[in-house]
C-alpha positions in Angstrom: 0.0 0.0 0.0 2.7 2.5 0.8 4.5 2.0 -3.1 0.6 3.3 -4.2 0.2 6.1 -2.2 3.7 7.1 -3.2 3.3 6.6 -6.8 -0.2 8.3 -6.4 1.4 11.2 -4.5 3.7 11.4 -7.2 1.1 11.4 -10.1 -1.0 13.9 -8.2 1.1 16.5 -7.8 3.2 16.6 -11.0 -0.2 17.5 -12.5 -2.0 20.1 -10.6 0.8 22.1 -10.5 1.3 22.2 -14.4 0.0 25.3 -16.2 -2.5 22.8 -18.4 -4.6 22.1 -15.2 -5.4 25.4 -14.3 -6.1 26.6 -17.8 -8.7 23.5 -18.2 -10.4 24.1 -14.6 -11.8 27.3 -15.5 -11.4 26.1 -19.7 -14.1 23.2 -19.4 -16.8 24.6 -17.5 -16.6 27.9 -19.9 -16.8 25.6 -22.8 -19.6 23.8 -21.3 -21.6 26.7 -20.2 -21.4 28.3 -23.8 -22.1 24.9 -25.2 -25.4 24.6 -23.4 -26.2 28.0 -21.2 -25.3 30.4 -23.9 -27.8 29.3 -26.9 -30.6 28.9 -24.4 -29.7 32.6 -23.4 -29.6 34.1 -26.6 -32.6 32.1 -27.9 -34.9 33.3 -25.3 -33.7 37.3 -25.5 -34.4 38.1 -29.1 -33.4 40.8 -30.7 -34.7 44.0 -30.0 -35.0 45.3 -33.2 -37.9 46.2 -34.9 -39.2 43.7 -38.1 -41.2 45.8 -40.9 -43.5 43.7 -42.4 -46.7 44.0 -44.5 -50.1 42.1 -44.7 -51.9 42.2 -47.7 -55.6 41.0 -47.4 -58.8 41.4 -49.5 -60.7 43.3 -46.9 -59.5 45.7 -44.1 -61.4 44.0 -41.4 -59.1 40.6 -42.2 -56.1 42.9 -42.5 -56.8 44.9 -39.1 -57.8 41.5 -37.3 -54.4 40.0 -38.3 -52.6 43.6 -37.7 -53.4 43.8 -34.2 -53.0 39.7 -33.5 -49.2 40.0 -34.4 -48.9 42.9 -32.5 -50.7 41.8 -29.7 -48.0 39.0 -28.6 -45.3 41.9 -28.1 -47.5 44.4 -26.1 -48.7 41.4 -24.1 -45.1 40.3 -23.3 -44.1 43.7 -22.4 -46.0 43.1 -19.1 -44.6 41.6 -16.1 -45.5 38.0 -16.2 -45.0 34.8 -13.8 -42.0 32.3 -13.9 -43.2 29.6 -17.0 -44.0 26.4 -15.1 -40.5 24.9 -16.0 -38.4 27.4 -14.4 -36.9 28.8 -17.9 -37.5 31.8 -19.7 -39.7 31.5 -23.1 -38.5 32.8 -25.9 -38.9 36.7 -26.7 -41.1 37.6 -29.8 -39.8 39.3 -32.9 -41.1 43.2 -32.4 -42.9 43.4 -35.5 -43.8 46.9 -37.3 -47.1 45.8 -39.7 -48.7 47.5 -42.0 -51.7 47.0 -44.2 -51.9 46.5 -47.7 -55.3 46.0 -49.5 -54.2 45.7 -53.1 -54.2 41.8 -53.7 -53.4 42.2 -57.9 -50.3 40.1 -59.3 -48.0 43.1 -59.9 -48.6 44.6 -55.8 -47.7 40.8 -55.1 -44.2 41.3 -57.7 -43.8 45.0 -55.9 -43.5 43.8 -52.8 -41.2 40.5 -53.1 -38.7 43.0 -54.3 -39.0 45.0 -52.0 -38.8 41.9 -49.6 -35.3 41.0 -51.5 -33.9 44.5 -51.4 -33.9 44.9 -48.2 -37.0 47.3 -47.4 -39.1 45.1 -46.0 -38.8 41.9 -43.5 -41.6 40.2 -45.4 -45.1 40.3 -46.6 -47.7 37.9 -45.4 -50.4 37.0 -48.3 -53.7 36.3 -46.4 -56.5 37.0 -49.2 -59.9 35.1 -49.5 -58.2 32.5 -51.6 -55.3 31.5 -49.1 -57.6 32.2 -46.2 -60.1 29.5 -47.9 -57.6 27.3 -48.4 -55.7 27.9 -44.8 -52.6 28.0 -47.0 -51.1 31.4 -45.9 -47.9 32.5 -48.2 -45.2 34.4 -45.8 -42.3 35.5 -48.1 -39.2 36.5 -45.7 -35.5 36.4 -46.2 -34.9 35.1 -42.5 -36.6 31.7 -43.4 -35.1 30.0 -40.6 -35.9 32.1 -37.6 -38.2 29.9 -36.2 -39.5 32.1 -33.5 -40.2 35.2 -35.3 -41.9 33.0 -38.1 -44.1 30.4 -35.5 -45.4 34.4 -33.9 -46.5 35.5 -37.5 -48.3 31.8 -37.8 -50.0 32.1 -34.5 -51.0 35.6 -35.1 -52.9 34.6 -38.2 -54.6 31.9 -36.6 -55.6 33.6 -33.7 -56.6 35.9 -36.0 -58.9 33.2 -38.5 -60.4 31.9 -35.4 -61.4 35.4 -33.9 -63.6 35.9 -36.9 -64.7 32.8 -37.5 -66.0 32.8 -33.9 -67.2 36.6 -33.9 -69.6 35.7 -37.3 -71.1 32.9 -34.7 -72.7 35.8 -32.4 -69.6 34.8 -29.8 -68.7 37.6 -27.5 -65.4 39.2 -27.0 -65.3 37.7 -23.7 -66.2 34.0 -24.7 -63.7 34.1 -27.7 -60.9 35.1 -25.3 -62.0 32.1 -22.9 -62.2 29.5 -25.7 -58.9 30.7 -27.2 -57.1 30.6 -23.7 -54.5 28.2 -23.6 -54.0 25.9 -20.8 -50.5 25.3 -19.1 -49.2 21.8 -18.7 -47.0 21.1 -15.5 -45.1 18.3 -15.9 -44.5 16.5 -12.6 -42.6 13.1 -11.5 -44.2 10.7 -8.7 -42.6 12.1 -6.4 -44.0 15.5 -6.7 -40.5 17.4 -8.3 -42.0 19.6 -10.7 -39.2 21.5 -14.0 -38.8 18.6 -16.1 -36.3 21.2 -17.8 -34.3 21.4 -15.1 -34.2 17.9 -14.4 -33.3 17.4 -18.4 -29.9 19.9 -18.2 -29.1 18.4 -14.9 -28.9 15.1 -16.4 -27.6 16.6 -19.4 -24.6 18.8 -17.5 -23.4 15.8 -14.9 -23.2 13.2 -17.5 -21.2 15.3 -20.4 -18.9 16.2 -16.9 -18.6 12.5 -16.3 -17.5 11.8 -20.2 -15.5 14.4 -20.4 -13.6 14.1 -17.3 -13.2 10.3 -17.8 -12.2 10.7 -21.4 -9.2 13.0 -20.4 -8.3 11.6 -17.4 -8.4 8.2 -18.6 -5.9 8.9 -21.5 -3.9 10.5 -18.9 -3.0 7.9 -17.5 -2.5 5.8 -20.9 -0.1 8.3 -22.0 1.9 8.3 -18.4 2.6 4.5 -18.6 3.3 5.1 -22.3 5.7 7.8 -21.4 7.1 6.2 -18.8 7.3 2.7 -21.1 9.4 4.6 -23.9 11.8 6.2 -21.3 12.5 2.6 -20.0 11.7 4.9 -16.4 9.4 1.8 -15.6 12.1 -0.9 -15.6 13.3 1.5 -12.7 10.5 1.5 -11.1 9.5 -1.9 -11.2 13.1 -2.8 -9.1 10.7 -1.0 -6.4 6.8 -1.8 -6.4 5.2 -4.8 -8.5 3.0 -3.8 -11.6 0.1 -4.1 -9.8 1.1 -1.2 -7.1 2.1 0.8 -9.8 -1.1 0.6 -12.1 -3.5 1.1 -8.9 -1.3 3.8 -7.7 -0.9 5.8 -11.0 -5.1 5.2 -11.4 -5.3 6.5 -7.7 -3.1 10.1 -8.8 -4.9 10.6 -12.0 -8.4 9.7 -10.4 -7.4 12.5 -7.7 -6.5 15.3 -9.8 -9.8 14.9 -11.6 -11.7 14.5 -8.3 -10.0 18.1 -7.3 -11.0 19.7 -10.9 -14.6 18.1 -10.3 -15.1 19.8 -6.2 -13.5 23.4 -7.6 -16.3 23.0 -9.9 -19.0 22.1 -7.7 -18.1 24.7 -5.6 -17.9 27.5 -8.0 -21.3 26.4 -9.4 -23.2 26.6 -6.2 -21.5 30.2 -5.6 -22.9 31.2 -8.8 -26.0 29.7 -8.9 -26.7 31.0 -5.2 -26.0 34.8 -6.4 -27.3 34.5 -9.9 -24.5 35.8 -11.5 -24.8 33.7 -15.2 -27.8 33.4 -17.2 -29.6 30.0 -16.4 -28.4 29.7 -12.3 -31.6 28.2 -11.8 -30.5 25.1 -14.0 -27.6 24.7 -11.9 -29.3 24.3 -8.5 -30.5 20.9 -9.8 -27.2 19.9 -10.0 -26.2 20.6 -6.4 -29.0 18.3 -5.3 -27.7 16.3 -2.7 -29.1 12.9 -3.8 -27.5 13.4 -7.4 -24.3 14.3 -5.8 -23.7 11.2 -4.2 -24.6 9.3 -6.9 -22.6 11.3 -9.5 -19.4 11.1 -7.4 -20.1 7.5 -6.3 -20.7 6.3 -10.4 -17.7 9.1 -11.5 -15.2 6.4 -9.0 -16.7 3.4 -10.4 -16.9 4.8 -13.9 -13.3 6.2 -13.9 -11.4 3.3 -12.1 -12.8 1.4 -14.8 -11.8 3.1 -17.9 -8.1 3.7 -16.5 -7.7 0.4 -16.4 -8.7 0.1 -19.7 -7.0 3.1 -20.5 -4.0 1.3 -18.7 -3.8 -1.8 -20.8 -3.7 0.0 -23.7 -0.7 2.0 -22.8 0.6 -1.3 -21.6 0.3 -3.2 -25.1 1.7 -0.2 -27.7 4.8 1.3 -28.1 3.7 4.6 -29.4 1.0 7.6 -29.3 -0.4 6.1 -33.0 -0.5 2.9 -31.9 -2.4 4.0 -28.6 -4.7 5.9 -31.0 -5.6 3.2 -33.0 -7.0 0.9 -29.9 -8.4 3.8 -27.6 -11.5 3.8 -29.7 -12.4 0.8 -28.5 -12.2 1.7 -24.8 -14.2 4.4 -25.9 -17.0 3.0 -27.5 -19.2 2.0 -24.3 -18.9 5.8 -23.6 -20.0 6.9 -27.0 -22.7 4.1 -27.3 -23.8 5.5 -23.7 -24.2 9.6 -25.2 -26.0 8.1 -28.5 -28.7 5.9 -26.1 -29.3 9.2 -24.0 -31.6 10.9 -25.5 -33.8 7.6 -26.0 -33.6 7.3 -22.1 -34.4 10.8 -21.0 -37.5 10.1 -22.9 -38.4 6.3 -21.4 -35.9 6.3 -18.6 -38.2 3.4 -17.8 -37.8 1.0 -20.7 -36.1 -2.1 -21.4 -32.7 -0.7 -22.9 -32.5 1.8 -20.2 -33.1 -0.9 -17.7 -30.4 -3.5 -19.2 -27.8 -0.7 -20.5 -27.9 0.8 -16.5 -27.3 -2.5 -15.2 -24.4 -3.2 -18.2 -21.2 -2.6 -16.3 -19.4 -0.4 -19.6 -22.6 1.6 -19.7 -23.6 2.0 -16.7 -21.6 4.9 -15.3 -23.1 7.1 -17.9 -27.2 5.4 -18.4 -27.5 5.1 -14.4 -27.0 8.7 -14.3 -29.4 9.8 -16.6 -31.9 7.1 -14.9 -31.3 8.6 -11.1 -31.0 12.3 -12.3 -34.7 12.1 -14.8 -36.8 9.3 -12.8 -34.7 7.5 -10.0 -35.5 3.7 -10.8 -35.7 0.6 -7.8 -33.2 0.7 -5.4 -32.6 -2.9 -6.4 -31.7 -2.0 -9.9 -29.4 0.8 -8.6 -27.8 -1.6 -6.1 -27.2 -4.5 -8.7 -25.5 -2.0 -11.0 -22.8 -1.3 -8.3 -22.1 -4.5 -7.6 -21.8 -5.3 -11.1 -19.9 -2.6 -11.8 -17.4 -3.1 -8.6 -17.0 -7.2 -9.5 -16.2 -6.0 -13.2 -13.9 -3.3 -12.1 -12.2 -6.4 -9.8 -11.9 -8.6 -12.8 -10.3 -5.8 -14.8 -7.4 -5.2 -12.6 -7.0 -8.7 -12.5 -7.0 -9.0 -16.2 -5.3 -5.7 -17.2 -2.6 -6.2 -14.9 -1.2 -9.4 -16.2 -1.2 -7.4 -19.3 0.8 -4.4 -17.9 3.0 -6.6 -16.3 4.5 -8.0 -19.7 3.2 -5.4 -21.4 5.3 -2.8 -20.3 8.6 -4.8 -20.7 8.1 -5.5 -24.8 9.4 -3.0 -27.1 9.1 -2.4 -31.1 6.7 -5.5 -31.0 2.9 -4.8 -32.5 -0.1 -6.2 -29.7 -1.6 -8.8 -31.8 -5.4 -10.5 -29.4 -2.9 -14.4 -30.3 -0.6 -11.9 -28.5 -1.9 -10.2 -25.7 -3.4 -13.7 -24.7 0.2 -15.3 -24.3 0.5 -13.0 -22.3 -2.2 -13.0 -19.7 -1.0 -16.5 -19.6 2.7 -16.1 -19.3 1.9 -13.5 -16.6 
């Protein structure tokens, strides 16, 4: 035990006092936080300029209906208005500038796509009798994929169909307003925790942690026994501590590093999200949930000590940075076959892949996650999972080190699986 503390003591502190640590502590989160906070942020605070556009109807009572619909939605947002049900901010409407246009003929139609492509105007909705009768409404615009601004100008002219259809059945102001009123769903689990949103990014933001950290650190320690294996340093080192020790104690160093990068984080997100100092701090108090903090460092241990030894093996076996290349995918696929099954399982975190993949030992780090974080499953399912994952971990040691242990003595030779078996046998 005392050669792995040392080597892990070793491991640990040639690393957090590099320049590369700091820079990816505060690096990572940033990238993160534009990744996901940043979109969200500027999605849901349009832009504050004005739109000009034009509606061209047969009548002016259609025309004035559909003027004052697409105007409505901004005036209406304007006033102060409750937190949405979810916790997040919708997004803003385009402020539109409409005018009203009664000449339907072909060459006003001509006239104003030009203008539309010249720059003097945002675009021209064509809601005559004809497109009205055939609820096919032509919007010509040159921002065709603003998907906000374009889903107000198609709810304004519904809104706007429906008032009058309503109004020539004797309906009432009142009673229109009533019927059109839309009715708020609130999304809740069993348990009563409302913000299914919030739930969703909290998921989201501990699992892409948990890859990420695990990807890095777990080639970390690949490429230290691979360093150490070209600099014949390890033939050194093995007068002094068995390849066992130094496999466990080099995991141990590299695990510890990313535990530190992973508690600076934790803390720095709780400080923010308690004083509201970035856009979307009420996303990140789902992640300082107690629960999911116990879980995610309890499946980040698991997860991690099994990769590295993964990761180990494969510095083990090659002899240089391409060959390492070259067989690191496969250590990787579990993880990437984990982030392609997530979105699947944030939608039936119930179902029979989610069950089996969070009870599979190379997925489960990742798929558990998501389960505890969206819809905790049965403690049962949570409890064989650990075992599994712990037994496997066990077995991979086992394995990986009779692998290191001749591993890191052959030079200029290509790992071949005849290979590697020979020697996990010899070993």
């Amino acid at each position: 035990m005392r050669n792995i503390f040392l080597i892990a003591k070793r491991e640990y502190l040639e690393r957090v006092r590099t320049k590369s640590f700091i820079v990816m502590t505060f690096l990572i989160p940033a990238l993160m936080l534009g990744v996901t906070v940043l979109p969200t942020y500027l999605m849901t605070h349009g832009s504050s300029e004005a739109k000009h556009i034009t509606v061209v109807a047969s009548d002016k009572k259609t025309a004035d209906l559909i003027q004052q619909e697409l105007s409505k939605a901004r005036e209406e947002e304007k006033q102060p208005a409750a937190e949405s049900p979810d916790g997040l901010d919708r997004p803003q409407s385009a402020n539109l500038s409409v005018d009203v246009d009664l000449d339907t003929s072909d060459k006003e139609h001509a006239t104003l796509v030009e203008k539309v492509q010249q720059k003097q105007l945002d675009g021209v909705v064509f809601a005559t009798k004809e497109a009205l009768a055939a609820r096919k409404v032509a919007f010509v615009t040159r921002d065709v994929s603003s998907f906000i601004g374009n889903a107000q100008v198609k709810a304004g002219i519904n809104r706007a169909v429906h008032l009058d259809l309503l109004k020539s059945k004797g309906l009432s102001e009142e009673e229109i307003n009533n019927a059109l009123q839309s009715v708020d769903l609130e999304t809740q689990s069993p348990s009563g925790a409302v913000n299914p949103m919030r739930m969703f990014f909290t998921a989201f933001t501990m699992v892409m942690v948990l890859y990420m950290v695990v990807l890095l650190y777990g080639i970390n320690v690949m490429r230290a026994i691979l360093d150490e294996k070209t600099s014949r340093i390890m033939e050194v080192m093995l007068s002094i501590a068995r390849a066992k020790e130094m496999m466990a104690g080099k995991i141990l160093g590299v695990g510890s590093v990313a535990l530190t990068q992973i508690l600076i984080w934790t803390v720095v997100a709780g400080v923010l999200s308690s004083t509201a100092l970035i856009a979307g701090a009420g996303m990140l108090k789902g992640i300082l949930s107690p629960t999911l903090l116990i879980y995610f460092a309890v499946y980040f241990l698991l997860g991690f000590a099994l990769y590295s030894t993964m990761y180990a093996a494969v510095g083990a076996m090659v002899n240089s940075e391409q060959e390492a290349q070259q067989l690191q995918f496969l250590v990787m696929m579990p993880m990437i076959l984990s982030i392609v099954l997530m979105g699947s399982i944030l939608q039936a975190p119930g179902s029979s892949i989610a069950v089996w993949a969070s009870l599979f030992p190379f997925t489960s780090p990742l798929i558990m996650l998501v389960r505890v974080a969206v819809q905790p499953p049965p403690a049962w399912q949570i409890e064989v999972s650990i075992g599994l994952m712990v037994a496997t971990i066990y077995g991979m040691v086992l394995l990986c080190s009779r692998i290191y242990r001749v591993g890191i003595l052959m030079y200029g030779k290509k790992p071949t699986l005849p290979e590697i078996m020979k020697w996990i046998r010899y070993a």
